[in-house]
KEFIVEX-639143 format. One record per atom (N, C-alpha, C): x, y, z. Coordinates in steps of 0.1 Angstrom, whole numbers, plus 5000, padded with zeros to 4 digits. Each point is the difference from the previous one (the first is absolute). Last residue first. Layout:
XYZ...
***
This chain:
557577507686500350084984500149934993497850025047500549894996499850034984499450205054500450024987500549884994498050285046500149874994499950014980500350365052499549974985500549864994498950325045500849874999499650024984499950385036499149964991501249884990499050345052501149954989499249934988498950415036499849824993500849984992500050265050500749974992499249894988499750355053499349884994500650004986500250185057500349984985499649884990499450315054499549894991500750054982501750195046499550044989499649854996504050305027499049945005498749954988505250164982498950065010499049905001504550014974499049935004499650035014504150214985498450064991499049865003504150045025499750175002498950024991502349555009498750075008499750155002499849594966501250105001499350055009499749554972499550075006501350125006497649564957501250095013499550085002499049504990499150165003500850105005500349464969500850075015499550174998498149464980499950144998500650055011499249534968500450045011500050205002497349514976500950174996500050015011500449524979498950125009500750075000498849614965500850105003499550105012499249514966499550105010501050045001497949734961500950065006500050065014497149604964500350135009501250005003499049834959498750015009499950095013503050104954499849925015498549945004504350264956498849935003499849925014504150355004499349904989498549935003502150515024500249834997499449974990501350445036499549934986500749894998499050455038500749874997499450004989499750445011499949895014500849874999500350494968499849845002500249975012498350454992501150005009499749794997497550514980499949885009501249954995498650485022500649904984500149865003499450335032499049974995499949964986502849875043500550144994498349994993502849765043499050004989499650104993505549805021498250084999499249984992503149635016499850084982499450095010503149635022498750015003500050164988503049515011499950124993499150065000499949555030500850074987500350154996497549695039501950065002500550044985495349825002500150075009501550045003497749924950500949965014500450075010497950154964499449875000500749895007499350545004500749914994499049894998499850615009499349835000501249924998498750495021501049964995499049864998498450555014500149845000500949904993500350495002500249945013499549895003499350194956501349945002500450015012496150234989500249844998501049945002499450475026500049904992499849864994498550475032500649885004500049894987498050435014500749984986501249895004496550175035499250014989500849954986500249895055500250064989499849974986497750105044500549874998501050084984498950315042499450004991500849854991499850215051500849894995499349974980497750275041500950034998501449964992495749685012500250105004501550105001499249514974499950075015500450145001498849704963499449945011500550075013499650064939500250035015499949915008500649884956498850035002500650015013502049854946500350065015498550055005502249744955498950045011500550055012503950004966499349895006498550105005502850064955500050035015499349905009500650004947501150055005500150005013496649694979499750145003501550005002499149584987498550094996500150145000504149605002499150095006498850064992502749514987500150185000498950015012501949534971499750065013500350174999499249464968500750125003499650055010501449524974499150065013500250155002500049674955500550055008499550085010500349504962499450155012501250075004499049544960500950095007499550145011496749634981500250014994501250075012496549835014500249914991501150074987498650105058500050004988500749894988498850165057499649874993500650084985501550215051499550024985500149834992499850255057500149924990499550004985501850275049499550024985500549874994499450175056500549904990499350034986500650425038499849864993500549914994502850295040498850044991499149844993503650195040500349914991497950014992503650345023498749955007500149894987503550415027499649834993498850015001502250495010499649885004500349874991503350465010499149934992499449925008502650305012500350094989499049904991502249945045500749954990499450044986498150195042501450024999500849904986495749995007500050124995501950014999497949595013499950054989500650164999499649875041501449924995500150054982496650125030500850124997501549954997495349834976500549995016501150095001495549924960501550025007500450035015496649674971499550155006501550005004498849664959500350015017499850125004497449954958501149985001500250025013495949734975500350145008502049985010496649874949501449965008499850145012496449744962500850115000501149975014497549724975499850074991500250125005501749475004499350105006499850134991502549644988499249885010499350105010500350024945500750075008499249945013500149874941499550015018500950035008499350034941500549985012499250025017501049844939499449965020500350075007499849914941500650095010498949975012500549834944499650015017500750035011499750054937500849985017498749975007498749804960500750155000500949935013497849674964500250045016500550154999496749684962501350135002499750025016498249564967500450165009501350035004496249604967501450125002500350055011498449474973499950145005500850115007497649564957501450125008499450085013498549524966500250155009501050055000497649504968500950095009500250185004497049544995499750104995501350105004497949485000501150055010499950124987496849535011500550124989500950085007496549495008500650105006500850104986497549545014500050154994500650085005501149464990499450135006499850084997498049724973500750015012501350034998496950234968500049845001500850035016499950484981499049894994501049885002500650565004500749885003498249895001501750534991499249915000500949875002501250595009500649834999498749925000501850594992499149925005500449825000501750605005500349884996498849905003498650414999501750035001500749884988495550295011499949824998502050054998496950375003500349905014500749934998498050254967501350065002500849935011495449894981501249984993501350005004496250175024500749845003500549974989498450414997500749995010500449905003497650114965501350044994501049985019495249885002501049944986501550055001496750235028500349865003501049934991498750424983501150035010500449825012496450064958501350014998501250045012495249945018500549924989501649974993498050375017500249935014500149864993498850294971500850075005500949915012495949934982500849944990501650055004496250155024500149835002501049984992498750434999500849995013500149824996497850144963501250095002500949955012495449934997500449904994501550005003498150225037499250004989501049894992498050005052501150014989500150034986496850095048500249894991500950054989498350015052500250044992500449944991496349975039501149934994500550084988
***
């Protein structure tokens, strides 16, 4: 068993003391019927932002082109749903990751191509609207007022050419950003 010296007890002493001193805020007695006392409070906080968001997939395989596409120079594919919860004003943003797309061979003699742009993907948020390339700057998606939710789906058209879209697996990230200044 170890043992304390005078020093440490008196020590541990003064620090009890001086510490429920400092406790006692407000206090209330009350005597005869009823009893009772009412001691008045406060209390605080602080909310910051909150920001949401959900996407109703986590990646999008774009239609495969046909030679109708090719000849009109584009596909459709109708992409995710992006829902944003926040408590305060947002904004939705959208870019590329890379200036080019992935590219990875697939047929013999036919090398896929290699400098195939971001901006051969196009977005909206309406399927017959105005469609942006995607560039690697980011690019407002949408924005709104305080919500619970919102939804929005992104629409995407793949263009195509047939003297440079070669045979070929492709691949593209985009990268969504959520903002609330």
């Amino acid at each position: 068993m170890r043992r304390l010296g005078i020093g440490t007890a008196i020590l541990v002493l003064v620090l009890g003391v001086s510490t429920m001193s400092s406790s006692v805020q407000a206090q209330c007695t009350a005597s005869g019927a009823p009893d009772s006392c009412g001691v008045p409070g406060s209390v605080s906080l602080t909310a910051g932002r909150v920001v949401r968001l959900q996407m109703s997939a986590g990646s999008t395989s774009l239609s495969a082109p046909t030679t109708a596409d090719f000849d009109a120079g584009f596909n459709a594919t109708t992409g995710p749903t992006l829902t944003v919860s926040a408590n305060a004003p947002w904004t939705l943003h959208l870019r590329s990751t890379a200036a080019f797309w992935g590219a990875t061979n697939t047929s013999p003699g036919a090398p896929a191509w290699a400098n195939k742009p971001a901006g051969d993907l196009s977005w909206s948020t309406s399927s017959g609207g105005t469609f942006s390339a995607l560039t690697t700057s980011d690019a407002s998606l949408v924005a709104g007022p305080a919500t619970a939710s919102n939804a929005t789906t992104l629409y995407f058209q793949t263009l195509y050419n047939w003297a440079l879209d070669t045979p070929g697996n492709y691949s593209l990230s985009i990268v969504l950003t959520l903002t609330a200044p």
